[in-house]
C-alpha positions, 0 to 999 in steps of 0.5 A: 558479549552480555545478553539475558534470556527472556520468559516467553510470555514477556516476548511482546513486552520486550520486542513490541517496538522492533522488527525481525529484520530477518523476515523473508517478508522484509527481503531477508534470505539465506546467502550460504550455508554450511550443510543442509542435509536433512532439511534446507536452511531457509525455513529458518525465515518463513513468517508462519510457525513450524508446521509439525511433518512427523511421520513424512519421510524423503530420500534422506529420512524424516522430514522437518520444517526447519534446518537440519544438517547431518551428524557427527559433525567435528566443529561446527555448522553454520547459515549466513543469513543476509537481513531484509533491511539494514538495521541495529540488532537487539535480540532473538527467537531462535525456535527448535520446534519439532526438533526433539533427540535431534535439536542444536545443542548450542548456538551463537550469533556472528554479525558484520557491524556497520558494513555496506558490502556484501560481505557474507564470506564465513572467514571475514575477519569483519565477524564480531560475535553479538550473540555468544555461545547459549544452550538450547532446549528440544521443541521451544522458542528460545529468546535472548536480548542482548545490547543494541549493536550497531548496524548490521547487514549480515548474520550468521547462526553458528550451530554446536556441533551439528542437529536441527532448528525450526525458525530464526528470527532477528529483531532490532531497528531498522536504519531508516531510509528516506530521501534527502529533500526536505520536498521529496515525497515518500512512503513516511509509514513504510517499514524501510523508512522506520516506520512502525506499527504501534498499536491494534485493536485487534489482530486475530488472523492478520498481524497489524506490522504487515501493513506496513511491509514491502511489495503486496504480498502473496495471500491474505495471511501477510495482511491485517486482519480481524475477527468478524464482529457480532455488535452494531456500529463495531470498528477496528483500528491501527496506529502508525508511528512514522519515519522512526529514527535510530533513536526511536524518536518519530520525525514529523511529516507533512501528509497529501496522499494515501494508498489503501491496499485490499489485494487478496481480501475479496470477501472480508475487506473493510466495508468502509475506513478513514484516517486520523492524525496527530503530533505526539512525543508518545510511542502509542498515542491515547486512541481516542485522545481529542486532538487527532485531526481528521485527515480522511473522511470515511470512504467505501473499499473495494475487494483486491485493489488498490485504493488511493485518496487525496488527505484533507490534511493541511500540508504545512502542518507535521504530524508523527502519527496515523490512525486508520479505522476500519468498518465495521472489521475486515483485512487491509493488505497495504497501507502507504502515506505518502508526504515529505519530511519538510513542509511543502508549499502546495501539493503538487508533489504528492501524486503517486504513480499507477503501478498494478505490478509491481511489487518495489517498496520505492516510493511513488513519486510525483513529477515537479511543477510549474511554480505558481501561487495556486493551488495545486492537486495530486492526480491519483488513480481512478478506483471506484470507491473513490470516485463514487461520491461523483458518479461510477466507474465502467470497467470490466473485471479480469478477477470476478471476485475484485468487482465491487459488490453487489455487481450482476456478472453472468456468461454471455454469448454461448460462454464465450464473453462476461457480462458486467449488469447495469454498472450505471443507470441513465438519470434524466430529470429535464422538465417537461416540454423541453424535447431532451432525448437519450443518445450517442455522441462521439468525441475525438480529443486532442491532448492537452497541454502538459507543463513541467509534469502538471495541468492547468485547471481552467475551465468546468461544466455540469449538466443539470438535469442529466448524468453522463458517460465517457466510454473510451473507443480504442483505435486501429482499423481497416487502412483509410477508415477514420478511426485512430491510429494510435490512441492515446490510453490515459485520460483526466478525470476532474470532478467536484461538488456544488457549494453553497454558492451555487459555483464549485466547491474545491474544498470537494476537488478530486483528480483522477487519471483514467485508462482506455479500459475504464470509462466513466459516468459523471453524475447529474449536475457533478461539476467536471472538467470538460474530457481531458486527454493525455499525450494522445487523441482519443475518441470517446462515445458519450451517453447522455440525454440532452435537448442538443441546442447549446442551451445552459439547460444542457451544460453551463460552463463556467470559466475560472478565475486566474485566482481559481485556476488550479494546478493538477499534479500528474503521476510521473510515468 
């Protein structure tokens, strides 16, 4: 098989536009190998560089980074590798780093062609070489291309005859995987449905292509990140290719919702981000090109959490790329777009699901609605950043350091309790004269109703010159006292500016569900749907100021329309 060695310097050149589909980060793993006497065979996939061990010794002499067997072997050694994702091969870096008097002398390269068996057996007839015999120099990265394959979900490195290699890496196309709906949401940027990192403006600690990886990772060095900026009104900013096919062409989707990642950047997560899109036939569309269209409006992150916002995206329109801008720098975990391939009539299925650990690249999917001709919302988790254009959010925080900035934490109680300082003030603005006082109030909600997976949006309220807090009150009790038995742990949480018209504006609409360990604090004259609760009762203890006579002065309600009535998408469970 024809194959060309390619220059180290032009390694980004020729591999810029595929992935190591390898990678242990991707699911790649070694299934079987032949020996591995000096050193184990799966640090051939480890994502960082050989480290260097000279001078370390074990039981059975010196230590290396990397896959090393015994000597004197007669024919050959080989390591069946089992690739993260199914997928076309185009070339390798097969690394001897540290690997001096002791390197593999010669390589080739076997893969199964378009199989959907595990079938790693090393005498499987299936084996085609895809890589033919090549020599190998101590202590370098040795590079090949070779003609794009057909899909392949095994390989295996064939050492001549025996010695050490530091790191394999296998890169070509992924074969997307996406959903044969046309209405089905999916993660349209995940790196299994073929999408692909195309361009960063800077990724000085963090790659920009783990953005787009399963699971969440295991610390900050499997995330984007950039350097510290020294300039005012700096940014950074990455550029997304969605669901890519074999044939490198970008399919065009339908966006609704985002989920922003910052899991284990907790002092250097972005202070703010927003996100564009557009339709282009170009692999990497201009970055400050004119037709990218606003799809997030910029919003603050938070430290180690999960972050999901609705799109300001018109969902009958496609688009084949995002751009996410961060503020002023920093480093993001995960990024997931989630949408559907055709063009969807509202965006009742574009909710996702809460899912604090699990680390499944499935995409996250949004039970079907009743079929009405309104508008429908996705309900998102409830985060504090998102949430914080309408009021706060009152929780406490396992991990100190994931509570958002500028948060007072200190002991209490002789050191057996955390307390969380002033997470929301009281604001109370009534006019003079009017008696209103501060207090407690409980309410006891039952659930609301739930049709085919969505909520109807009938009724809103503000209170005009107060803010106001739900703090949910848990249940269980001693026997015959009156409080819940089994209470529910989700409630609603809807919430919407004021427009010019002095009535809602639902342009600004936002969806959230909300634990029993988060509670809530509206802020004055925010309109919200009265306290909406799920599957269960729930008591809440309410704080508020209020005069307490049923006057508009304390909350005007106001009624929708049929034509208003909005339709709100919950996460399936």
């Amino acid at each position: 098989m024809a194959y060309e060695s390619i220059p180290l310097e032009a390694f980004h050149e020729t591999f810029k536009s595929n992935t190591e589909l390898s990678s242990v980060a991707l699911g790649g793993k070694v299934v079987t190998v032949s020996d591995e006497f000096f050193a184990e065979a799966f640090h051939l996939l480890e994502v960082e560089p050989a480290p260097s061990l000279k001078g370390q010794f074990g039981p059975n002499g010196a230590l290396y980074n990397g896959w090393e067997t015994r000597r004197h072997n007669r024919s050959y050694d080989w390591c069946v590798i089992k690739l993260g994702t199914l997928g076309t091969v185009v070339g390798f870096d097969i690394d001897t780093t540290h690997f001096n008097g002791n390197e593999a002398p010669e390589v080739s390269v076997d893969g199964i062609i378009d199989s959907s068996m595990d079938e790693h057996d090393v005498n499987n007839a299936k084996w085609t070489e895809i890589l033919p015999r090549v020599p190998l120099g101590p202590t370098q990265r040795h590079l090949f291309k070779i003609p794009e394959t057909e899909r392949v979900k095994f390989v295996k490195l064939n050492m001549y005859p025996d010695g050490g290699i530091a790191r394999f890496r296998v890169y070509g196309n992924v074969a997307p995987v996406e959903p044969v709906s046309p209405q089905e949401v999916f993660d349209l940027a995940h790196v299994f449905a073929g999408g692909r990192v195309t361009f960063m403006s800077d990724q000085h600690f963090g790659v920009g292509a783990n953005l787009i990886l399963p699971g969440r990772g295991k610390d900050m060095g499997d995330g984007w990140e950039t350097k510290r900026s020294r300039q005012k009104g700096h940014k950074d900013w990455v550029i997304i290719k969605l669901q890519v096919t074999e044939t490198s062409q970008g399919t065009p989707g339908h966006l609704g919702t985002v989920e922003i990642d910052t899991a284990h950047f907790k002092g250097n997560f972005p202070e703010t981000c927003e996100l564009h899109a557009l339709y282009s036939d170009a692999e990497v569309p201009d970055s400050d090109a004119a037709d990218w269209t606003q799809i997030l409006s910029p919003v603050k992150l938070g430290p180690h959490r999960r972050h999901f916002f609705a799109l300001e995206a018109d969902v009958s329109i496609a688009y084949t790329h995002v751009k996410l801008t961060i503020y002023p720098d920093g480093g993001i975990k995960r990024v997931r777009v989630y949408g559907t391939k055709g063009p969807c009539p509202t965006t009742a299925d574009l909710a996702v699901r809460p899912s604090g650990t699990s680390a499944s690249a499935v995409p996250l999917e949004s039970a079907p609605v009743a079929i009405k001709q309104v508008k429908t919302i996705p309900v998102l988790p409830l985060t504090p950043e998102a949430f914080l254009p309408f009021g706060q959010v009152i929780q406490a925080y396992g991990d100190h350091t994931a509570a958002p900035p500028g948060i007072k934490i200190t002991p209490a109680n002789q050191g057996s309790a955390t307390k969380f300082h002033k997470l929301s003030l009281l604001e109370s603005s009534y006019p003079a004269g009017l008696g209103a006082s501060n207090g407690l109030s409980v309410y006891r909600c039952n659930p609301t109703q739930v049709v085919n997976g969505g909520v109807e949006l009938k009724v809103v309220e503000r209170h005009p010159y107060t803010n106001q807090a739900f703090i949910p009150m848990g249940g269980g009790g001693i026997q015959g006292d009156e409080a819940l038995k089994e209470p529910g742990s989700a409630y609603l949480v809807v919430v919407a500016h004021n427009g010019a018209d002095d009535k809602p504006d639902f342009n600004t609409l936002r969806a959230f569900v909300a634990s029993a360990g988060q509670g809530i604090m509206y802020n004055t004259a925010i309109w919200h749907q009265p306290m909406t609760v799920l599957y269960k009762p729930m008591d809440f203890t309410c704080v508020e100021t209020q005069i307490g006579n049923g006057d508009k002065v304390d909350c005007e309600i106001l009624e929708l329309e049929a034509s208003e009535v909005v339709i709100l998408a919950l996460p399936r469970h």
